[in-house]
C-alpha positions in Angstrom: 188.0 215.3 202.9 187.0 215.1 199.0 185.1 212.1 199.5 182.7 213.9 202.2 182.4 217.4 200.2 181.4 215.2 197.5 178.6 213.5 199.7 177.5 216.2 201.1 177.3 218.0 197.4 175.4 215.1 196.1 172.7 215.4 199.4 172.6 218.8 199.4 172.0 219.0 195.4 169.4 216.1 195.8 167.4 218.2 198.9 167.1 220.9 196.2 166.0 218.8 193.6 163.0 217.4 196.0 162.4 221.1 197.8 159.0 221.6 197.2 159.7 226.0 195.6 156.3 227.9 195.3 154.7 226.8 191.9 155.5 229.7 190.0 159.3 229.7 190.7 159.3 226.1 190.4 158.1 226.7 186.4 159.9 229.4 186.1 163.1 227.4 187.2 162.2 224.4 185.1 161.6 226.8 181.8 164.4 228.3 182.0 166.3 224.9 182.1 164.4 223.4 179.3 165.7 226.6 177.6 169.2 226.1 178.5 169.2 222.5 177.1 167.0 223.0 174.6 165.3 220.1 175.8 162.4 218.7 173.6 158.8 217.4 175.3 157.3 215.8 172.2 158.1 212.2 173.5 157.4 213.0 177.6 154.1 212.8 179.6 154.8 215.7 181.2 152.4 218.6 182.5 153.7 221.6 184.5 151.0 222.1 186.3 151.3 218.3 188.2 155.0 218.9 188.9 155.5 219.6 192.5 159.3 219.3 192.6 162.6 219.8 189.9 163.0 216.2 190.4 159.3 215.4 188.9 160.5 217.0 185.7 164.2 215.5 185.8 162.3 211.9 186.2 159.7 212.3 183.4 158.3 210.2 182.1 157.8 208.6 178.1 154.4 208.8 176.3 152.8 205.1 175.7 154.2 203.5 172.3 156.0 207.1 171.3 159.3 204.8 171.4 158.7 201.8 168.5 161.4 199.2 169.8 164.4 198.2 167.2 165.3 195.0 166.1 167.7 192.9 168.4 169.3 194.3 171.0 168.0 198.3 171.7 169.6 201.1 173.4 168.7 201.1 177.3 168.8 204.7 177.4 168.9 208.1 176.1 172.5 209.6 175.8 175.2 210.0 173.9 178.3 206.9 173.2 180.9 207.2 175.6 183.1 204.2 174.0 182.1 200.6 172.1 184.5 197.9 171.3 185.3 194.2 172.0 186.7 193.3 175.2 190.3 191.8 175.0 192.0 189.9 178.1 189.3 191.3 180.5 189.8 195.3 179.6 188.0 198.5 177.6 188.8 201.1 176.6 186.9 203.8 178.3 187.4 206.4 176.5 190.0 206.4 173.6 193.4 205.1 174.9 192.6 204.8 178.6 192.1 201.3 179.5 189.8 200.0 182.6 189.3 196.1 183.7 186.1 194.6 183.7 186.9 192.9 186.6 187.1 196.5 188.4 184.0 197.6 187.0 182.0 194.7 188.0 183.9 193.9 191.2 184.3 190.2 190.1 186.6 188.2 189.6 184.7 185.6 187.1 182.6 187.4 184.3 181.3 186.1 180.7 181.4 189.3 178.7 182.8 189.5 175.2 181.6 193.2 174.1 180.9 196.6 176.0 179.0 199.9 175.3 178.8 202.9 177.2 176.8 205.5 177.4 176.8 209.5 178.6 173.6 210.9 180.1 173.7 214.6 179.7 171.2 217.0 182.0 169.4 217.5 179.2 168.4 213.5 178.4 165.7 211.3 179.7 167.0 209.4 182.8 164.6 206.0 183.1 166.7 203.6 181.8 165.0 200.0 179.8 165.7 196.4 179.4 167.8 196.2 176.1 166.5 192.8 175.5 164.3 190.0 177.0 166.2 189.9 180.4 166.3 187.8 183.7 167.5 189.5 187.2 169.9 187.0 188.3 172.0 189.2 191.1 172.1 193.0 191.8 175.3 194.1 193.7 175.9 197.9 194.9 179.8 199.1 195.0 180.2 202.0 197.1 182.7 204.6 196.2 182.7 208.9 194.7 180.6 211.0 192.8 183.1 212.4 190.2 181.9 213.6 187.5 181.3 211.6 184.5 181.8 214.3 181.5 184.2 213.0 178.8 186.8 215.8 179.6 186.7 214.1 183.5 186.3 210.7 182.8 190.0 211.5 180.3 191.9 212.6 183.6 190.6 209.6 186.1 189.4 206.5 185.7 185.8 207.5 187.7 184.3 204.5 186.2 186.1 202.2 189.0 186.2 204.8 191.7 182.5 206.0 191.3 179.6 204.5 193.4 177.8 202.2 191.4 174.9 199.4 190.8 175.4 196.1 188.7 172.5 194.4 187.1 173.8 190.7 186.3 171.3 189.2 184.0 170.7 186.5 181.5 169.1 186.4 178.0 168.6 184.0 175.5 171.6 184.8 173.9 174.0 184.8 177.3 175.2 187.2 179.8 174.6 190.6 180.2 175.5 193.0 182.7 174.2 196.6 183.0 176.4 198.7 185.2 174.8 201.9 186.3 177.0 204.7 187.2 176.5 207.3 189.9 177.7 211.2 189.0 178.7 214.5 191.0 175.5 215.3 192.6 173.9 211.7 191.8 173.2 209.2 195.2 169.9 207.8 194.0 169.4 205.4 191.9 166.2 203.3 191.6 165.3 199.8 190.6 162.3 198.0 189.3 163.7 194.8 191.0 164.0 195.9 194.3 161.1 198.0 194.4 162.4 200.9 194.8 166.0 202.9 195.6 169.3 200.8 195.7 170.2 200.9 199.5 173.2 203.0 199.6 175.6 201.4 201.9 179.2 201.7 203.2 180.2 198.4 202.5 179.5 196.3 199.1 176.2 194.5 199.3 174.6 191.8 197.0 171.1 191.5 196.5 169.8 188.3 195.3 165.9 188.5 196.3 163.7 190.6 193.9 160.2 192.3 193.4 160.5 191.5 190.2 163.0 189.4 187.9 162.1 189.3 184.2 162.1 192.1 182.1 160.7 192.0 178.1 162.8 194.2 176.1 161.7 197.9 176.2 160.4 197.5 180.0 161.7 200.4 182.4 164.3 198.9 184.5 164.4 202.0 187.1 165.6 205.8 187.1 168.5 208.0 187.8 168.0 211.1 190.2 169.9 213.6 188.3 172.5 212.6 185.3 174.9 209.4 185.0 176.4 206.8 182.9 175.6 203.2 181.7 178.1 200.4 180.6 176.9 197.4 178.9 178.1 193.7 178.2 177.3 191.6 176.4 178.1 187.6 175.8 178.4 186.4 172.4 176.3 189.8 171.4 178.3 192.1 169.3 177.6 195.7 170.0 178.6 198.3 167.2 178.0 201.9 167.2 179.2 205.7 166.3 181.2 206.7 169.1 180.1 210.4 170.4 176.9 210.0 168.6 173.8 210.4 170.6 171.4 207.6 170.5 167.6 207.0 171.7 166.3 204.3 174.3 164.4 201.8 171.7 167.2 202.2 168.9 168.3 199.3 167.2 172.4 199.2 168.2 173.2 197.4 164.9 171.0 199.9 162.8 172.6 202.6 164.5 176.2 201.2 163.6 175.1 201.3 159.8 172.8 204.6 160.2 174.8 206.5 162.8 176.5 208.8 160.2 174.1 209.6 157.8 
């Protein structure tokens, strides 16, 4: 009976977020959440007066350039650190002392990952997500499953990571494997790919994709979009991946400046 309130939550939350409100409602909505937030525009292309749904302003977009691109491997997103760490006999830790197997995340049973990083996307964040690095689409599987929340103070209490509907990017880079796992969230059923050309078909069964509108990614290229908030996990081969834990970071960051920066 949870699993269906929860789908129904998530469609009815997304039929709001694509109603098209009179104008002036619809700005006087989207103000008062900017306000709420405290969100900042300074980086976004955005213009009121061209939105004609909430989800037009929850999808904004960058500016051109306004993001200069780190050195080695970046930060796919904007949000804040969930949890970084070397991977040890197949499991992370989540968050803190709650341990999850990669094995459940990715829904495989052979992987090549060595390090992890994840990341919290807040309401108030940008949600088109990047290519970290120089990247080839080599498989794209969905995982069905819930929309739990993804909050810290949730994710402490039940391990949503493996029980929340999800999308996994298997690629390879010059420097090995890397897998982007891309995490759906209570009121979050849409997420959209570059490679596929458009939304991930949602499905009731697990489904791989191995046929793509596009493959190869250079590092900084969008990758595709939530609709509404989420979470990311990363892994990495041979890649180390070092940051400040709870510490918000920007898509384009250098991870390994951020490890040595994070604090000041």
């Amino acid at each position: 009976m949870i699993k269906y309130f929860q789908i129904l939550l998530a469609k009815l939350v997304g039929w709001m977020a694509f109603a098209k409100l009179p104008p002036q409602l619809l700005r006087w909505f989207i103000r008062l959440y900017i306000k709420y937030y405290k969100i900042s525009l300074d980086d976004f292309d955005y213009n009121e007066k061209e939105i004609s749904c909430f989800n037009d302003f929850f999808t904004r977009k960058l500016k051109p350039n306004v993001r200069p691109l780190g050195k080695d491997i970046v930060s796919p997103v904007d949000a804040c650190v969930y949890a970084v760490g070397e991977i040890h006999n197949g499991q992370i830790f989540q968050i803190k002392d709650q341990e999850i197997t990669v094995e459940g995340l990715l829904d495989a049973d052979r992987f090549i990952a060595d390090y992890f990083m994840s990341f919290y996307l807040s309401p108030a964040d940008y949600h088109r997500f990047h290519a970290p690095v120089d990247l080839k689409v080599t498989s794209i599987e969905y995982i069905p499953g819930m929309f739990y929340s993804v909050r810290p103070k949730i994710a402490k209490k039940r391990k949503v990571f493996l029980k929340n509907e999800r999308v996994v990017l298997d690629c390879e880079t010059a420097h090995g494997k890397l897998y982007l796992v891309f995490v759906a969230a209570q009121n979050v059923g849409k997420i959209e790919l570059k490679a596929l050309g458009g939304t991930c078909p949602g499905k009731k069964a697990i489904t791989l994709f191995d046929e793509f509108q596009q493959s190869e990614f250079q590092k900084g290229d969008e990758l595709g979009v939530f609709h509404m908030g989420s979470s990311v996990v990363m892994l990495t081969e041979n890649t180390p991946l070092k940051s400040v834990e709870n510490y918000p970071i920007k898509m384009g960051e250098s991870i390994e400046e951020k490890s040595h920066n994070g604090n000041k």
